[in-house]
C-alpha positions as semicolon CSV with decimal commas, in nm:
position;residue;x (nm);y (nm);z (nm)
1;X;2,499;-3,950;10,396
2;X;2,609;-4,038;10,041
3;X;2,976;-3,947;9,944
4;X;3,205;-3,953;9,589
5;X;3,600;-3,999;9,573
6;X;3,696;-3,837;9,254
7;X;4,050;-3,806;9,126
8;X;4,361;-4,037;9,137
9;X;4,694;-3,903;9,330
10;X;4,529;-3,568;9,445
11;X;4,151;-3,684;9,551
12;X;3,861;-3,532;9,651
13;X;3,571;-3,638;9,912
14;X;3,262;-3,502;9,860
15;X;3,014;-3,572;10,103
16;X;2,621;-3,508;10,008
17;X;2,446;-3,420;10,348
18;X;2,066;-3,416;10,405
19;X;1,882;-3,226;10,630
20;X;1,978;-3,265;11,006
21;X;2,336;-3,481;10,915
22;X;2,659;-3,360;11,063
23;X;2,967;-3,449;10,967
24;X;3,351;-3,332;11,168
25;X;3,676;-3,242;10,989
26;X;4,036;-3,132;11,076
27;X;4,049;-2,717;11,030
28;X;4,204;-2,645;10,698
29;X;4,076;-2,983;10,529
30;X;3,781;-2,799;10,305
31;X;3,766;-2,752;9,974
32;X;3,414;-2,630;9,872
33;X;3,085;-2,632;9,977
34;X;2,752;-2,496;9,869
35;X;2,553;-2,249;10,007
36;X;2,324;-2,438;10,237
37;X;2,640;-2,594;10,447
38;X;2,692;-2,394;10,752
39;X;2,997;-2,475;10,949
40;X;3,114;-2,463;11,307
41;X;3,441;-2,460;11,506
42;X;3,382;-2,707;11,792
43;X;3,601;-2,891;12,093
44;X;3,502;-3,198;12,046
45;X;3,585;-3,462;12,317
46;X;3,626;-3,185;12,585
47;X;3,952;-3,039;12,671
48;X;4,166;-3,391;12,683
49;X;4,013;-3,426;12,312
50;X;4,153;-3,125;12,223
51;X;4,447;-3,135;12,405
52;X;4,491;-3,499;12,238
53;X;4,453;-3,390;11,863
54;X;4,718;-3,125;11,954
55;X;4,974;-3,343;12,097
56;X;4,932;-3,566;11,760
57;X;4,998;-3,236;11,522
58;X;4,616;-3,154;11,450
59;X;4,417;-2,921;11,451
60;X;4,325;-2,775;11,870
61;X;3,933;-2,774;11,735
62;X;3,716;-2,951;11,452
63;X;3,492;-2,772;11,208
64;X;3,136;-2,940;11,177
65;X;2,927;-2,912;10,887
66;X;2,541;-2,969;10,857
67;X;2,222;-2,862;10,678
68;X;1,912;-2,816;10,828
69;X;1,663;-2,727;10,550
70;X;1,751;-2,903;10,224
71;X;2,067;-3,099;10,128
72;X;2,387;-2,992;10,045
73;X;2,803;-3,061;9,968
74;X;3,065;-3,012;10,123
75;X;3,403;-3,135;9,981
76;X;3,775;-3,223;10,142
77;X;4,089;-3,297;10,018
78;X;4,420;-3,443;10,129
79;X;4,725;-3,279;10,232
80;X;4,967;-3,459;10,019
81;X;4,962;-3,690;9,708
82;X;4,748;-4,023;9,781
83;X;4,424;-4,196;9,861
84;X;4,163;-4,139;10,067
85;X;3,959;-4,443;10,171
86;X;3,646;-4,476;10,355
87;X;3,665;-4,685;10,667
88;X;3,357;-4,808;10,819
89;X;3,356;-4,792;11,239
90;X;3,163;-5,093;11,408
91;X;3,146;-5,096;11,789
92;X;3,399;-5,287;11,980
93;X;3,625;-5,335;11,681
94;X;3,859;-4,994;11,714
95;X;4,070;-4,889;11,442
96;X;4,434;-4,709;11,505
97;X;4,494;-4,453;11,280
98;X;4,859;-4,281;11,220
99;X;4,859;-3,919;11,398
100;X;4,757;-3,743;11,098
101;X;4,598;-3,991;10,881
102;X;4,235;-3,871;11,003
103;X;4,004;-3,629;10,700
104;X;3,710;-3,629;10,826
105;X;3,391;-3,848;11,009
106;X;3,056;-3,859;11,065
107;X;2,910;-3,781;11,404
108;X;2,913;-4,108;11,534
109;X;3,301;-4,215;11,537
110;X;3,462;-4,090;11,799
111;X;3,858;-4,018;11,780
112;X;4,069;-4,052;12,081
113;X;4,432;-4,020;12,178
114;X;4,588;-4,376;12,130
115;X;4,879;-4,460;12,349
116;X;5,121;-4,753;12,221
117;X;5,154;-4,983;12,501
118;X;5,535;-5,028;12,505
119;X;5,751;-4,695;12,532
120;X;6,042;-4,851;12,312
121;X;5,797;-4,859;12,036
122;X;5,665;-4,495;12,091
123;X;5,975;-4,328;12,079
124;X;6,170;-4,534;11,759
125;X;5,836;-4,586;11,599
126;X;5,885;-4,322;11,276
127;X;5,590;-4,156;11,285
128;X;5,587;-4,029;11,618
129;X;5,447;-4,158;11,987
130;X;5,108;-4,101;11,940
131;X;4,825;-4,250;11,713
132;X;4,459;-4,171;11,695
133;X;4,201;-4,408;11,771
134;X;3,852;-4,460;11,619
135;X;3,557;-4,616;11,765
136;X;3,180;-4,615;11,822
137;X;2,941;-4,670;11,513
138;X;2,986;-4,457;11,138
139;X;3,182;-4,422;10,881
140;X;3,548;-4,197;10,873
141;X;3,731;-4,127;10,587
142;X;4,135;-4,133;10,584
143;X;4,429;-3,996;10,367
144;X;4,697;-4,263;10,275
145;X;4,986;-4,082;10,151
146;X;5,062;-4,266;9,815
147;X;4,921;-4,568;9,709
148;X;4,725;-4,811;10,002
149;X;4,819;-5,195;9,983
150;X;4,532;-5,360;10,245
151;X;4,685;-5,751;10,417
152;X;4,437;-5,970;10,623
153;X;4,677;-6,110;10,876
154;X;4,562;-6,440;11,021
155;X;4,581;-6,550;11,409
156;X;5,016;-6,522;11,437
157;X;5,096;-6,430;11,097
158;X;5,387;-6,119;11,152
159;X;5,495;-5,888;10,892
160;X;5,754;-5,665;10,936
161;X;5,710;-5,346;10,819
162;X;5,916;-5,004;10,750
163;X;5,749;-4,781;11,075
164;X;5,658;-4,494;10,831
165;X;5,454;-4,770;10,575
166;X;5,187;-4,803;10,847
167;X;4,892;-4,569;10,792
168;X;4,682;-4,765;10,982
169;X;4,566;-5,096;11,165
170;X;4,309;-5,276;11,340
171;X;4,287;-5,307;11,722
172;X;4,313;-5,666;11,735
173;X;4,677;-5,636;11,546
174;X;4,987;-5,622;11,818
175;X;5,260;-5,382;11,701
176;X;5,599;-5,335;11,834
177;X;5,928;-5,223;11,706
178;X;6,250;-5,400;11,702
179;X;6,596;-5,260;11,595
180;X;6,764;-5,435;11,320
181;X;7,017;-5,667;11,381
182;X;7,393;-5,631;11,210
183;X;7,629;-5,369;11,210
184;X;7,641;-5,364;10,843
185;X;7,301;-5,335;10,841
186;X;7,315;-4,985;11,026
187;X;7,616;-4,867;10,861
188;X;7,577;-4,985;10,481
189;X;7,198;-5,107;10,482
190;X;6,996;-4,757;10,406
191;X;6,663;-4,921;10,549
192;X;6,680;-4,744;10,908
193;X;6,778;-4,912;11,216
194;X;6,407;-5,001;11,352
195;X;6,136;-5,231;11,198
196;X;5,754;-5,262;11,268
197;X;5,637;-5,617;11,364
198;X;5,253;-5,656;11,307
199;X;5,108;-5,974;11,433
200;X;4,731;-6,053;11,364
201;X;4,488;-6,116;11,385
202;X;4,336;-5,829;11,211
203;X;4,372;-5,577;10,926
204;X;4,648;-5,349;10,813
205;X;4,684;-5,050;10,584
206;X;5,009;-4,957;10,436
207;X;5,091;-4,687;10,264
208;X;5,334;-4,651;9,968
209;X;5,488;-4,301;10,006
210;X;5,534;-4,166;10,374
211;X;5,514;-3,821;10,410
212;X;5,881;-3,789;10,556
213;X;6,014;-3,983;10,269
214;X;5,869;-3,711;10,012
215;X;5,976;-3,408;10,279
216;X;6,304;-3,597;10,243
217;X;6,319;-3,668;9,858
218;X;6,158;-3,288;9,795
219;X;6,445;-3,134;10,035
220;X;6,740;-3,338;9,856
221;X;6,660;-3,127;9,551
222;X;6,694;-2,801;9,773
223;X;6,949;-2,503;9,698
224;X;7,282;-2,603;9,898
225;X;7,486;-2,291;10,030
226;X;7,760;-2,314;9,756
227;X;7,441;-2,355;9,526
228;X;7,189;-2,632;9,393
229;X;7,219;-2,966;9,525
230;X;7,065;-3,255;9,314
231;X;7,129;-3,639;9,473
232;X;7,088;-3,886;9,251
């Protein structure tokens, strides 16, 4: 499979499949495709796989797409304005993915329902409880929403991190969420009362522009009932 980001803020993935490859996406995610792309609603992972993808705000079923007798294109694009990065999927080194960072992937990553281990960071974490996991062997491509900033975190090294920043993470990193200390700090700080602590080693992604900061930015320029309502 050979594939082409083109595009800046608004990008598009365009995956060139030969004969016999098969690639998975999220329903809704495809933009075009030529003639020799057939596609196919599918339960992938069984009903927990399903149920899974629905309890993280996807899509119930995937759509697959494949050629059989000559090549062909299929092409996806994001949701919202940002990136979308390929992220290569080695066994035994997992990725975890935020619930609806996930495009698309070839037929060899598998995406599961990812638990975080401690409940205090599932329910203050900003993005919601659940997170997707990737593993087995292939390539997946992701949406960051904004720009993508990529750290190497050494054995220890912490960062702390605004919840909604994280797009995604390797395995290896710990994560857990701690509320932020000061009174003044909740009152006249602006910067939410929880923080994300990574602690390597292991990669993260963060992301520039979190989804719920534009939903919040976009609805802030809404019509009020006594008229328009422009914060500044």
């Amino acid at each position: 499979m050979q594939y082409e980001i083109a595009g800046t803020t608004m990008p598009a993935l365009t995956l060139k499949l030969a004969p016999g490859e098969r690639v998975y996406a999220e329903a809704g995610a495809m933009a075009w495709m030529t003639e020799s792309i057939e596609m196919d609603s599918t339960i992938r992972g069984g009903l927990f796989g399903a149920l899974g993808r629905m309890l993280t705000g996807e899509s119930l079923a995937l759509t697959a797409f494949s050629t059989r007798r000559q090549p062909g294109e299929v092409t996806f694009t994001g949701a919202v304005p940002g990136r979308i990065i390929p992220v290569p999927v080695e066994r035994g080194q997992d990725i975890i993915v935020q619930a609806t960072g996930l495009l698309c992937l070839e037929e060899g990553v598998e995406m599961k329902l990812h638990f975080r281990r401690k409940l205090w960071s599932g329910l203050f974490g900003g993005e919601g409880f659940l997170l997707q996991r990737l593993s087995g062997n292939g390539l997946a491509f992701c949406e960051i929403d904004g720009e993508v900033v990529e750290k190497e975190l050494g054995r220890g090294e912490m960062l702390r991190v605004d919840p909604g920043h994280i797009a995604m993470f390797d395995e290896s990193v710990t994560f857990d969420i701690s509320m932020v200390r000061g009174i003044k700090n909740w009152f006249l700080g602006g910067e939410g009362l929880f923080l994300a602590t990574l602690e390597g080693p292991g990669r993260v992604w963060l992301q520039t522009l979190p989804f719920s900061n534009l939903v919040g930015m976009i609805s802030a320029c809404l019509p009020s009932r006594s008229g328009w309502r422009i914060d500044t």
